[in-house]
C-alpha positions in Angstrom: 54.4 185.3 56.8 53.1 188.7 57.8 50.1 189.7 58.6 48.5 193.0 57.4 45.6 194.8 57.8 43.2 195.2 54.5 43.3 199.3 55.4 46.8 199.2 55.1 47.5 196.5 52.2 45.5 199.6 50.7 47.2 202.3 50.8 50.3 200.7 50.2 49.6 197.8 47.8 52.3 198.5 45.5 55.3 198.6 47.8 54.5 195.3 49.2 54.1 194.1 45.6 57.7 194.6 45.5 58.5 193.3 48.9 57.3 190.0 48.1 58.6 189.9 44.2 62.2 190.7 45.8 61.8 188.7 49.5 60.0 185.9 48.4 58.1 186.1 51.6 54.1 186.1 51.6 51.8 188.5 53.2 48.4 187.4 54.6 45.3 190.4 54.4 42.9 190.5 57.3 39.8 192.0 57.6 38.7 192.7 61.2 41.2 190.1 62.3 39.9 187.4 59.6 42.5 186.4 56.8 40.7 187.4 53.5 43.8 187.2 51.2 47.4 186.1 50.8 49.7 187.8 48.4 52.4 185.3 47.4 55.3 185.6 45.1 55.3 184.6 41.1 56.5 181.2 39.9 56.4 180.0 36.8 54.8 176.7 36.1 56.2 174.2 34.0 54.7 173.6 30.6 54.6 169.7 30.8 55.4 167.1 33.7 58.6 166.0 31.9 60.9 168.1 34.1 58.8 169.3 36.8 60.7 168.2 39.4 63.8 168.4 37.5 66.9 169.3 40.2 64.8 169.1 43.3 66.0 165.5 44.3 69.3 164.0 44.4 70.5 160.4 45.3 73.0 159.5 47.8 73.3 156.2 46.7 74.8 154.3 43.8 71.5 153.2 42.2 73.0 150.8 40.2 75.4 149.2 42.5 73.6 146.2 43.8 72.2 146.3 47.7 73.6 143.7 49.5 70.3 142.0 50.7 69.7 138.6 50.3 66.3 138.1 49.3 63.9 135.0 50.3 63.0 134.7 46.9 66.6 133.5 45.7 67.6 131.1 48.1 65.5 127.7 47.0 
């Protein structure tokens, strides 16, 4: 994250526009030392929850192979 002045975020607001759309990278505007803005990249949301998190996870495990734990519940 980079830290930029609010005299210089504007004079060259546009370039770093561009800067983060293509680097992903966010840029924090101070005045007199004292964060007052942060300029962060574009992402779309998703319409519904179905699929919000859809490819963000993955299981190491066979989920339907069973654990091998013996639980107190089955031994009478």
């Amino acid at each position: 994250m980079a830290l930029v002045k609010a005299s210089e975020f504007k004079a060259k607001c546009l370039q770093m526009m561009d800067e983060v759309a293509a680097g992903g990278e966010s840029i924090t505007v101070t005045k007199n030392g004292v964060p007052v803005a942060q300029l962060v990249p574009y992402r779309e949301r998703a319409e519904t929850l179905i699929g919000f998190c859809a490819n963000t996870m993955r299981s190491q495990d066979d989920l339907i192979e069973p654990a091998g734990v013996q639980w107190e519940a089955l031994t009478e």
